[in-house]
C-alpha positions as YAML, in Angstrom:
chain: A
units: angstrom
residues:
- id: 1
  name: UNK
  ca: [0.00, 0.00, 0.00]
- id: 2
  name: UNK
  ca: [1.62, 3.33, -1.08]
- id: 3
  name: UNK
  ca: [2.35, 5.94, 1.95]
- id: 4
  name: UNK
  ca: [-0.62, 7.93, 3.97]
- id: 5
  name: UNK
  ca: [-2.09, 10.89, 1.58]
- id: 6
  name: UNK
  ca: [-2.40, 13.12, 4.83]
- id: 7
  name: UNK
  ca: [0.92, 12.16, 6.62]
- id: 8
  name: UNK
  ca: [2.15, 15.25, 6.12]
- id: 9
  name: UNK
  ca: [-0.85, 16.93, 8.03]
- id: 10
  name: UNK
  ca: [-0.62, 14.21, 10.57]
- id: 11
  name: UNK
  ca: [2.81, 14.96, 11.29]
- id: 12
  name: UNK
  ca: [2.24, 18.48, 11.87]
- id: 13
  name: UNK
  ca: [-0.53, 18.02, 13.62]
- id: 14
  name: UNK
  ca: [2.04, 15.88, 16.12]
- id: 15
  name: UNK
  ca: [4.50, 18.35, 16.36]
- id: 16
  name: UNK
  ca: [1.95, 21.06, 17.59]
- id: 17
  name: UNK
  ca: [0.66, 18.50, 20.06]
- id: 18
  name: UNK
  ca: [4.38, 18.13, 21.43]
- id: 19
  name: UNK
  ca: [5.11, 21.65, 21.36]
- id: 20
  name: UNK
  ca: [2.05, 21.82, 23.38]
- id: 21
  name: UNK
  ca: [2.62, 18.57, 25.42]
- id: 22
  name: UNK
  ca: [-0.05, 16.58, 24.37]
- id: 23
  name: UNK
  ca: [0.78, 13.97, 22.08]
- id: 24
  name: UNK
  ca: [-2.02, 11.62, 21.47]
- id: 25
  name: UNK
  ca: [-1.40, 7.97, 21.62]
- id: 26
  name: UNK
  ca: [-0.05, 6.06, 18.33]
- id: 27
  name: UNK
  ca: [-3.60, 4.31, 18.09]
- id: 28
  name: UNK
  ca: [-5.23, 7.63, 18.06]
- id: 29
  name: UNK
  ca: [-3.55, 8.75, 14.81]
- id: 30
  name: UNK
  ca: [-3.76, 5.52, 13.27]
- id: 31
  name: UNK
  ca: [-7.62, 5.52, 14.09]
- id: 32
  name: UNK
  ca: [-7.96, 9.25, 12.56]
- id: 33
  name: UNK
  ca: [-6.66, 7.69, 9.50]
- id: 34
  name: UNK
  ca: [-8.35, 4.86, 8.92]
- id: 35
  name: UNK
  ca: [-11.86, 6.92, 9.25]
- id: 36
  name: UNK
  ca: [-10.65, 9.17, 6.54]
- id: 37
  name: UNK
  ca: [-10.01, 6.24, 4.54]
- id: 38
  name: UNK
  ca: [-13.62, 5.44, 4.91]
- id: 39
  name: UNK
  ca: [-15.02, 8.54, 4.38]
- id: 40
  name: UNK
  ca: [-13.35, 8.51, 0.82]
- id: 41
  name: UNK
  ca: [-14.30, 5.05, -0.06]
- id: 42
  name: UNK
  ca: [-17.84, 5.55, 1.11]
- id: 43
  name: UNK
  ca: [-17.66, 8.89, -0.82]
- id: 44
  name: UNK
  ca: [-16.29, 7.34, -3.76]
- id: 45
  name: UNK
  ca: [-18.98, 4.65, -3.89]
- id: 46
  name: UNK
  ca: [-22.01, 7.05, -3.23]
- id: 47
  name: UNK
  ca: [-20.53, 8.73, -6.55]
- id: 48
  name: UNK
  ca: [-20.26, 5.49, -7.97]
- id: 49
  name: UNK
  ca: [-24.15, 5.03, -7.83]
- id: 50
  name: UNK
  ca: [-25.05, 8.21, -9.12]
- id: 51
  name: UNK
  ca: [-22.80, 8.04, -12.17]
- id: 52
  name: UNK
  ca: [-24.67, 4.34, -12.80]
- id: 53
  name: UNK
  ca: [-28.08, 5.80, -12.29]
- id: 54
  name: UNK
  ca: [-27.77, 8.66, -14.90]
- id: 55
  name: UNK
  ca: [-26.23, 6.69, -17.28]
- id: 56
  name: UNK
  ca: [-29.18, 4.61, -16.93]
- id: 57
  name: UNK
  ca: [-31.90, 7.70, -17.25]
- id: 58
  name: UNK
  ca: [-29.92, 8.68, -20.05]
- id: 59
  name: UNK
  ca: [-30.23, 5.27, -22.22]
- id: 60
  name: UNK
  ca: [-33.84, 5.12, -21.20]
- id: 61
  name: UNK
  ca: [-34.34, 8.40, -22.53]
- id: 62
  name: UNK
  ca: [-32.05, 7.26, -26.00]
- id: 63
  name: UNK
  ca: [-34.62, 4.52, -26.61]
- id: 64
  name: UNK
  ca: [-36.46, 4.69, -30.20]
- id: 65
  name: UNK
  ca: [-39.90, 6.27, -30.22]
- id: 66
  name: UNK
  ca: [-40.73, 3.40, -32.68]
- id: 67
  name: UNK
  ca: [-38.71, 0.42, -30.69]
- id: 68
  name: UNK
  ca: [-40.37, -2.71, -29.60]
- id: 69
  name: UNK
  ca: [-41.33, -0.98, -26.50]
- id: 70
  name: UNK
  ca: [-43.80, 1.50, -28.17]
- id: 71
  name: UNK
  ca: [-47.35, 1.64, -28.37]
- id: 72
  name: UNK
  ca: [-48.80, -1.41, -30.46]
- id: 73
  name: UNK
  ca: [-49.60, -0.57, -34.45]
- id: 74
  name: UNK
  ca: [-52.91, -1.05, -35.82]
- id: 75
  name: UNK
  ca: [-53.28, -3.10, -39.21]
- id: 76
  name: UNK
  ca: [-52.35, -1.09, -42.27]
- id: 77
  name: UNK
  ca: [-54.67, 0.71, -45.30]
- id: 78
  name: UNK
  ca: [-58.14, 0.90, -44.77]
- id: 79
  name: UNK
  ca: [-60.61, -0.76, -42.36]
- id: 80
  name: UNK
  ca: [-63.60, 0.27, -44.02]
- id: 81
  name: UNK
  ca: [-65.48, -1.17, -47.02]
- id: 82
  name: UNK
  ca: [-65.29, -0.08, -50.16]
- id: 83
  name: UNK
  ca: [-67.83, 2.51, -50.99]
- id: 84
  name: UNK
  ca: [-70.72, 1.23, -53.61]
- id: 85
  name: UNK
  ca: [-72.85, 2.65, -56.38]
- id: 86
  name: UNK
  ca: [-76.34, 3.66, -56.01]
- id: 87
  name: UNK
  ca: [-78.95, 0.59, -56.23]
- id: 88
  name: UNK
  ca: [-81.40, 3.13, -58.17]
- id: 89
  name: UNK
  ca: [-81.30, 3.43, -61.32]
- id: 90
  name: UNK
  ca: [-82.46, 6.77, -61.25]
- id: 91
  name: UNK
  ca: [-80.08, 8.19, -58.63]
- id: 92
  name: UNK
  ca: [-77.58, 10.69, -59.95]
- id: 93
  name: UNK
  ca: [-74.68, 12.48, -58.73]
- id: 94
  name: UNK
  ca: [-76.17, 13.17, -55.15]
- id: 95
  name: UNK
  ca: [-78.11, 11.41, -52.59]
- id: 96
  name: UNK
  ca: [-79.97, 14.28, -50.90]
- id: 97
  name: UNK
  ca: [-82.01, 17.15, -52.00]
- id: 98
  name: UNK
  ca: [-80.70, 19.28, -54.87]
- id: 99
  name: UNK
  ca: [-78.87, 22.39, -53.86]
- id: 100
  name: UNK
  ca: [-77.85, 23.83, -57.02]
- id: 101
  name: UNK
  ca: [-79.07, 26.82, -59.49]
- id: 102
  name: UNK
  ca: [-80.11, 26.68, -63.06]
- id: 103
  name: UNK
  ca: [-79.97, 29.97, -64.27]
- id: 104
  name: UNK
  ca: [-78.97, 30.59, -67.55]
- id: 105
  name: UNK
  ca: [-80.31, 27.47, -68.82]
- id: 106
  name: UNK
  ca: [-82.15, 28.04, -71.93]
- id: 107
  name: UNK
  ca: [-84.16, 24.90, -71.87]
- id: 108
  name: UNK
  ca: [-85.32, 26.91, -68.44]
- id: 109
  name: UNK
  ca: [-86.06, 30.00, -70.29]
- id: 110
  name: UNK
  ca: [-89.64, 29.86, -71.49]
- id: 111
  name: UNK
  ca: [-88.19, 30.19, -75.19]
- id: 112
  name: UNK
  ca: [-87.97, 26.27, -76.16]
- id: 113
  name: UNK
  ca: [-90.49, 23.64, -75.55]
- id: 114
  name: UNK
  ca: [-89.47, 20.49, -74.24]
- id: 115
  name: UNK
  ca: [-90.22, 16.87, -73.25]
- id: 116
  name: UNK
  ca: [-89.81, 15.95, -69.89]
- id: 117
  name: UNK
  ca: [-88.22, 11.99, -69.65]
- id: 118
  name: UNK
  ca: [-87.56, 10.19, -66.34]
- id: 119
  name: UNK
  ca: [-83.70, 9.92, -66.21]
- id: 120
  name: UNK
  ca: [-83.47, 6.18, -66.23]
- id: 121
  name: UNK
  ca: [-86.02, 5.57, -68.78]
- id: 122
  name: UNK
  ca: [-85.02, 5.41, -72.50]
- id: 123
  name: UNK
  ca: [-88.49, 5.28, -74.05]
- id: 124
  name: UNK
  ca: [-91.48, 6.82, -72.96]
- id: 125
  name: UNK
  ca: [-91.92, 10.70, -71.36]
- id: 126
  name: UNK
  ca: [-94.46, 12.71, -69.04]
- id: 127
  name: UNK
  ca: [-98.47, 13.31, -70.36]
- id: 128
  name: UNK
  ca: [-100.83, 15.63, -69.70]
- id: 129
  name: UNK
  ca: [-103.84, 12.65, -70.37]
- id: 130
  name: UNK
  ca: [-107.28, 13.70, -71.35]
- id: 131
  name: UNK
  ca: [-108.23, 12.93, -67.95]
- id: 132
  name: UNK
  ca: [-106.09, 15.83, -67.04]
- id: 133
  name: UNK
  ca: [-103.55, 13.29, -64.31]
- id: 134
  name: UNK
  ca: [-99.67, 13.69, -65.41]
- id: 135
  name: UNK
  ca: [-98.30, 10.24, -65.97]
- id: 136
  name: UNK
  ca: [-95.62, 8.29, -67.91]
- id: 137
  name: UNK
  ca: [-96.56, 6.98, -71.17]
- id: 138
  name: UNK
  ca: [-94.95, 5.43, -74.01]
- id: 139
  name: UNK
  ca: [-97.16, 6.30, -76.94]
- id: 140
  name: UNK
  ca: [-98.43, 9.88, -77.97]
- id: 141
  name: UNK
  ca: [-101.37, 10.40, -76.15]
- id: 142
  name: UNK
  ca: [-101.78, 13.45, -74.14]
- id: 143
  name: UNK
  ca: [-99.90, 16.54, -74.20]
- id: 144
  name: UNK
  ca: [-96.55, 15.89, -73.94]
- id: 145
  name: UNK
  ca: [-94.72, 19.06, -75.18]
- id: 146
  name: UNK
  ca: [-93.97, 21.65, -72.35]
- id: 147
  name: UNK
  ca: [-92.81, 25.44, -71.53]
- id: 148
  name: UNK
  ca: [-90.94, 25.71, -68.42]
- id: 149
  name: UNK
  ca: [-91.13, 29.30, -68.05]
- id: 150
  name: UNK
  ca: [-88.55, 31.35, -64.96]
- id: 151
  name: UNK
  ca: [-91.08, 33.08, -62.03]
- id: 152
  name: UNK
  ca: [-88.45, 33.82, -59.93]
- id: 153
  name: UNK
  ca: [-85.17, 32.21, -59.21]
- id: 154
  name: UNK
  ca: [-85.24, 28.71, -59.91]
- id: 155
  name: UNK
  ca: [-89.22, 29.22, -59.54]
- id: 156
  name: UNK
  ca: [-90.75, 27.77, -62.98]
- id: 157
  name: UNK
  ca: [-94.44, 27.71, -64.67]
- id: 158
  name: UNK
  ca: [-95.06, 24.57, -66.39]
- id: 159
  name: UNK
  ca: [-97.06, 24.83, -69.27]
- id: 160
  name: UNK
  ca: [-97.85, 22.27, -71.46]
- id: 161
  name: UNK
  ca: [-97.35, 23.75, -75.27]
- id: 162
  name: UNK
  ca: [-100.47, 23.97, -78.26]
- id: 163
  name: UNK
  ca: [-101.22, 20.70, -79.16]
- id: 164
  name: UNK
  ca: [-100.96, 20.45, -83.06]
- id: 165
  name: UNK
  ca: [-103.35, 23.70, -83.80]
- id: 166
  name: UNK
  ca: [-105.20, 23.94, -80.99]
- id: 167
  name: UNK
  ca: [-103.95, 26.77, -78.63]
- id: 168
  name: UNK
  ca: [-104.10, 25.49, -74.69]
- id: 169
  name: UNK
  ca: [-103.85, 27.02, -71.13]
- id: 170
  name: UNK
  ca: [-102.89, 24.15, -69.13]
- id: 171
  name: UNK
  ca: [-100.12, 23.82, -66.69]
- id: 172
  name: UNK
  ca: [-98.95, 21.33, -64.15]
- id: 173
  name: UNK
  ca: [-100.55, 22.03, -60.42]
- id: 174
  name: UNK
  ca: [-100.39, 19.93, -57.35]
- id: 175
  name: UNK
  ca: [-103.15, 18.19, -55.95]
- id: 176
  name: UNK
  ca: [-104.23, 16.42, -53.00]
- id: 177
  name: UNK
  ca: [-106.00, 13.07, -52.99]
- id: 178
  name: UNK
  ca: [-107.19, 12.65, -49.20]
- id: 179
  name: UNK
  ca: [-105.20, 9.75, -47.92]
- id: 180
  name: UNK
  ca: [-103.36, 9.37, -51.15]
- id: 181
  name: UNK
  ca: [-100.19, 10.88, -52.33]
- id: 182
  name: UNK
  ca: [-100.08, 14.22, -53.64]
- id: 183
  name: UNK
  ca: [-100.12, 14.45, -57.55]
- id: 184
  name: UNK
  ca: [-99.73, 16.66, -60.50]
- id: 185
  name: UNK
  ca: [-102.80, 17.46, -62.97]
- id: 186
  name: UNK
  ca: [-103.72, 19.30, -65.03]
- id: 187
  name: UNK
  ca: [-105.43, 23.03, -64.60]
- id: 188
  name: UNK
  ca: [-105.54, 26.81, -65.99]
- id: 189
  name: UNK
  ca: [-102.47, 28.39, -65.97]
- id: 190
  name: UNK
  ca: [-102.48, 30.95, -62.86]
- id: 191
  name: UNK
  ca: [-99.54, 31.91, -62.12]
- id: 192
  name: UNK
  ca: [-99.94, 33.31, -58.75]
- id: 193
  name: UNK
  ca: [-100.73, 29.71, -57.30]
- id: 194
  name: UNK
  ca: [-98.65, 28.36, -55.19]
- id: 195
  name: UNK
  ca: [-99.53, 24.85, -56.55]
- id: 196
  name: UNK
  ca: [-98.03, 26.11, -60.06]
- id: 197
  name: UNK
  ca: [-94.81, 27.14, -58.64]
- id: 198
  name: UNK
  ca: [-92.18, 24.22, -59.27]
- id: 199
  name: UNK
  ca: [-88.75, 24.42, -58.58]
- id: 200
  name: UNK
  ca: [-86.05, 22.93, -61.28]
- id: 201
  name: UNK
  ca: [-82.66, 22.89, -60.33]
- id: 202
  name: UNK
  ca: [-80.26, 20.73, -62.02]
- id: 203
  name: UNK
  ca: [-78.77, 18.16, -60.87]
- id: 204
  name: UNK
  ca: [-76.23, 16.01, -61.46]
- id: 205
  name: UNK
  ca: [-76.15, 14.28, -65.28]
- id: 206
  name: UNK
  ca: [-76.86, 10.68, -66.72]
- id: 207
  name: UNK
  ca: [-75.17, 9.69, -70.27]
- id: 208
  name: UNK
  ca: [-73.44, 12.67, -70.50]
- id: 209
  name: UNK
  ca: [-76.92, 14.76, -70.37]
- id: 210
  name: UNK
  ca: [-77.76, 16.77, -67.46]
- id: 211
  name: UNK
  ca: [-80.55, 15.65, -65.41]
- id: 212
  name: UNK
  ca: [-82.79, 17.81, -63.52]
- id: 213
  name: UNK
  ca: [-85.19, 17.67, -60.01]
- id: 214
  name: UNK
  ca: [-88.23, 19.27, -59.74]
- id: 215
  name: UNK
  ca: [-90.44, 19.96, -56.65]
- id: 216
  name: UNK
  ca: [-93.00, 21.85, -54.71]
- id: 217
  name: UNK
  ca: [-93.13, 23.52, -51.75]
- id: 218
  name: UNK
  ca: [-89.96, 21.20, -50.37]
- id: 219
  name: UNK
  ca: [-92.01, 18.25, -51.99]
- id: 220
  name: UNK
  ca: [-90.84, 16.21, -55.01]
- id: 221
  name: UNK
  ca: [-91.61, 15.03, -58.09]
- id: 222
  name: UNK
  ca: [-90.46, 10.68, -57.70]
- id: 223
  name: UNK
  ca: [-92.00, 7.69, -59.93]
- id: 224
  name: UNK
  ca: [-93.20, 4.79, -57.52]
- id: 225
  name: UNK
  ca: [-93.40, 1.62, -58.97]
- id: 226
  name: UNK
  ca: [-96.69, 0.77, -58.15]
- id: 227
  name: UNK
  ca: [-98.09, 4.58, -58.05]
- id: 228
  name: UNK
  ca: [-96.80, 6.19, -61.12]
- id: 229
  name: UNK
  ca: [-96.27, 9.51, -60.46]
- id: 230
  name: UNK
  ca: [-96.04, 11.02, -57.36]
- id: 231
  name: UNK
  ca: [-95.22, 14.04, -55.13]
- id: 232
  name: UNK
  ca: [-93.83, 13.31, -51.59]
- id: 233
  name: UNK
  ca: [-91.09, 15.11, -49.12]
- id: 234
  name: UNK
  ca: [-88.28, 13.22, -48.79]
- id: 235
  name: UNK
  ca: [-88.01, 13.36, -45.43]
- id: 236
  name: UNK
  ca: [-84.54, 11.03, -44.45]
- id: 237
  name: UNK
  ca: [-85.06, 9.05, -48.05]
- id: 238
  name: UNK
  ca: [-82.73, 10.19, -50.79]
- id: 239
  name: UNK
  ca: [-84.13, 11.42, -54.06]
- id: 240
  name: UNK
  ca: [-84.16, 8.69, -56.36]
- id: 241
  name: UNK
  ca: [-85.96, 10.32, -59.34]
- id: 242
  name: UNK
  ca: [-84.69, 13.22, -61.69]
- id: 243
  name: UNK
  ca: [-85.83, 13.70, -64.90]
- id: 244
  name: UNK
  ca: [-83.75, 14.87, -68.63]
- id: 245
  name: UNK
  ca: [-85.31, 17.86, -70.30]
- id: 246
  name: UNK
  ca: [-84.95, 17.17, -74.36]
- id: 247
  name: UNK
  ca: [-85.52, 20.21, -76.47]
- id: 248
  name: UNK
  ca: [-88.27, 20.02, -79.58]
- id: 249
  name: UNK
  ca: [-87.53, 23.23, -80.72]
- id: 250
  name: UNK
  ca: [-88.85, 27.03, -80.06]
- id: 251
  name: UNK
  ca: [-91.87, 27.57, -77.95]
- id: 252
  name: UNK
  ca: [-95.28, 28.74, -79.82]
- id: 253
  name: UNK
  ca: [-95.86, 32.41, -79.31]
...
């Protein structure tokens, strides 16, 4: 073992004590040292710990974000299903009630006459039938050629056009049918009535051609398949009928 760090200070702390005449016993020094020895290990250990204990900390704190440690991973891509395409055949771009504006659309003008075709139906258009209901048909009975003529914005008069030469005053109004569902007929064109206001808005297209919604008062125009024709609010339902306008030239004067 080398020699005592504090033998110097021990031996002048001796020589005071003899100039004074108290010189402590042998075992009395040797004691003194051995409890600094102590101190120093125990010192020397305490540091010993802390030094392990941060370098601990400090590797816990090094760890990956993304090591094996970390919060579990769900399953990649999409959970969801696929979504589908409408089961209607009449059901266009949207699902809910129309939103959009027509203006500027000069089958909307008043100017052309048109026929009115439900949007999934290749064949047959809307009548004006001698019994004065509006219906579907596939022949050419009934009026068939219209005027949809502006009232306001996106506010229309439907009128059905002159029927070869004969000049006519009819235009669609909405009618109730006690417990049935409310339907279009026939009556003179007034065009103050509420019932004669329709709103046409387009919406959406089918084959490239644009397809249009009309309603009433918040109520729409929809074919039921064992009803025909009818006008209903939608309520939660989606609107699942629209209808394509197809021009026949300019309006009679």
């Amino acid at each position: 073992m080398g020699p005592e760090p504090n033998l110097d200070e021990a031996l002048r702390a001796l020589a005071g004590h003899g100039r004074q005449g108290k010189v402590p016993p042998a075992v009395d020094i040797r004691g003194r040292g051995d409890a600094r020895r102590r101190r120093r290990r125990a010192a020397s250990a305490a540091l010993g710990v802390v030094l392990i204990g941060l370098l601990g900390a400090g590797a816990v704190l090094a760890r990956p974000s993304g090591g094996p440690d970390s919060l579990p991973v769900g399953p990649a891509g999409p959970t969801a299903a696929p979504a589908t395409g409408s089961a209607s055949p009449d059901l266009a771009a949207t699902s809910g009630p129309p939103d959009g504006s027509s203006g500027g659309d000069p089958l909307l003008s008043g100017l052309r006459q048109v026929t009115i075709v439900r949007a999934a139906e290749q064949g047959g258009g809307l009548s004006l039938l001698d019994d004065d209901r509006l219906a579907e048909v596939d022949g050419d009975e009934g009026r068939q050629l219209f005027v949809i003529t502006p009232q306001g914005p996106d506010i229309y008069l439907i009128r059905a056009a002159e029927r070869g030469d004969e000049p006519t005053d009819a235009c669609w109004e909405v009618r109730s049918s006690g417990s049935q569902p409310l339907r279009v007929v026939a009556a003179a064109c007034a065009p103050d009535e509420p019932r004669q206001q329709f709103t046409v808005v387009r919406d959406g297209q089918r084959g490239g051609q644009p397809t249009y919604a009309i309603s009433s008062n918040s109520a729409y125009l929809q074919n039921s398949p064992t009803r025909g024709l009818i006008v209903e609010e939608l309520g939660d339902a989606p609107l699942t009928t629209r209808f394509r306008l197809v021009d026949n030239g300019a309006a009679p004067q």
